[in-house]
C-alpha positions as CSV (number, residue, x, y, z in Angstrom):
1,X,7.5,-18.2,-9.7
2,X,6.3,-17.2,-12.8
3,X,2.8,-18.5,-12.6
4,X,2.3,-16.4,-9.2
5,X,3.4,-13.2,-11.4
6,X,1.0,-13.6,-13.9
7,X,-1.6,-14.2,-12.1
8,X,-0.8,-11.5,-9.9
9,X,-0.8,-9.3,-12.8
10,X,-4.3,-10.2,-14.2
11,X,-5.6,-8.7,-10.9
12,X,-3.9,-4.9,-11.0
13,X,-6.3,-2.7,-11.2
14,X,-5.2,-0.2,-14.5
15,X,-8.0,2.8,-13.8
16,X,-6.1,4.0,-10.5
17,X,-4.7,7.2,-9.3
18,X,-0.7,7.8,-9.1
19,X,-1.5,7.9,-5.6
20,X,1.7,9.3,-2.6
21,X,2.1,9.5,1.0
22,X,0.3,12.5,2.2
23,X,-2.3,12.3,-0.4
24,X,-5.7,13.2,0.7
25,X,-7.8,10.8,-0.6
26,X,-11.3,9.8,-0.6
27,X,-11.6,5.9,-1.2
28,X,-15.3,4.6,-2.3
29,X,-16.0,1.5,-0.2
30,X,-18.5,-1.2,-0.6
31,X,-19.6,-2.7,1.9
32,X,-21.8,-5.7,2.3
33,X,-24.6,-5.9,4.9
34,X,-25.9,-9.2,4.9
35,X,-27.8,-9.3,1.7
36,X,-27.5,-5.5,1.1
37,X,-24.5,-3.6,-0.6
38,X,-23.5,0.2,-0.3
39,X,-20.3,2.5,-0.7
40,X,-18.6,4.4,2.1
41,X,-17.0,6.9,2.0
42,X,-13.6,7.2,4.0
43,X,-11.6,10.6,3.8
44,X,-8.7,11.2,5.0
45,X,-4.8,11.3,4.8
46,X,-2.0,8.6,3.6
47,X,-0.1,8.0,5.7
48,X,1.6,5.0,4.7
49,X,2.1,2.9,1.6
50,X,3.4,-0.5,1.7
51,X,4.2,-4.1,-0.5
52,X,4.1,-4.0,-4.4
53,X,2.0,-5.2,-6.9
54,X,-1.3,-6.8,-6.4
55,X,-0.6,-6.8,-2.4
56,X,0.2,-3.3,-2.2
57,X,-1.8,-1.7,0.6
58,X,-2.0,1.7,2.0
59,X,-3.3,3.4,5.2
60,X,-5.8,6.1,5.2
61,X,-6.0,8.4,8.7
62,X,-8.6,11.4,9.6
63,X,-10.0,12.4,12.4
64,X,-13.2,11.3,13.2
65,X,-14.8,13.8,16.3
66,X,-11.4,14.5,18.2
67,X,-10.3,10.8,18.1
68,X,-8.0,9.3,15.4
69,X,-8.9,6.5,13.1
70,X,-6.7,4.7,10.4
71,X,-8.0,2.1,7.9
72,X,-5.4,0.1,5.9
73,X,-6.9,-0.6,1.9
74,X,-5.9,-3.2,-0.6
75,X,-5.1,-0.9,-3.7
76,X,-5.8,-3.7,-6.0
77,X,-9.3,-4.8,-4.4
78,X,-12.3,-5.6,-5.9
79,X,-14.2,-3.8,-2.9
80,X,-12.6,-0.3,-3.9
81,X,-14.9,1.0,-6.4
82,X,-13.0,4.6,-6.9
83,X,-10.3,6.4,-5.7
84,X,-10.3,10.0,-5.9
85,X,-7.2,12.4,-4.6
86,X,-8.8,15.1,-3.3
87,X,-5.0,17.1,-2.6
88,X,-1.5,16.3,-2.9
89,X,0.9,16.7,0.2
90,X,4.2,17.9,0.1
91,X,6.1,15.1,2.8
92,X,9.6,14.8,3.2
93,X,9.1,11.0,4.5
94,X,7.6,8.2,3.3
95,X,6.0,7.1,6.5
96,X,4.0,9.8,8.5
97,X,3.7,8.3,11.3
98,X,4.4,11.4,13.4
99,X,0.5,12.4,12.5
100,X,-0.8,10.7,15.4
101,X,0.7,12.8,18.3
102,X,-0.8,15.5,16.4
103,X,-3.7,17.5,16.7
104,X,-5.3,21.1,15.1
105,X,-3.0,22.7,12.4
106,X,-0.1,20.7,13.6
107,X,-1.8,17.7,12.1
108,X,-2.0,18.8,8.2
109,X,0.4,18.3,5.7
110,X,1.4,20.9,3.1
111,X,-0.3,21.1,0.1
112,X,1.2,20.7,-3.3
113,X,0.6,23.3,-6.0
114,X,2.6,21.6,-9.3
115,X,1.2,18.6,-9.8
């Protein structure tokens, strides 16, 4: 077991935000288009981090005109070319999965000031 932990370590990205549920977060996306490349930007909310080490993933939700759309990210993949935290929440739970019945100001999460 051993092996699979170093070799999971080699592939940790070090230059990454401290990043927490109810982040928001703008992730830098590459995508490829055949034989083209470009970055997409997704902005939006965590709501959910999961796993640890280089298969930690985390789920991104904003609304996209009035209709709901998560995305779940490796945190450790080469396809991520930044991650910027645009505003720290203030959450009580580590899964905010109540987001999606919301809608309007019920939706946002509380904004951190000391951080």
């Amino acid at each position: 077991m051993d092996i699979i932990r170093a070799i999971e370590a080699e592939q940790i990205k070090k230059d990454l935000p401290n990043i927490e549920v109810g982040d928001t977060v703008q992730v830098y996306y590459r995508i490829i288009e055949g034989t083209r490349e470009r970055i997409q930007v997704f902005e939006g909310t965590i709501i959910k981090i999961q796993g640890e080490s280089s298969r930690k993933t985390f789920t991104v939700r904003r609304l996209s005109y009035g209709v709901g759309v998560e995305r779940t990210f490796l945190l450790n993949s080469p396809r991520i070319s930044k991650l910027e935290i645009t505003r720290k929440g203030k959450v009580r739970r580590a899964k905010l999965f109540y987001l999606r019945d919301r809608q309007g100001k019920s939706a946002k999460v509380k904004g951190r000031t000391n951080y």
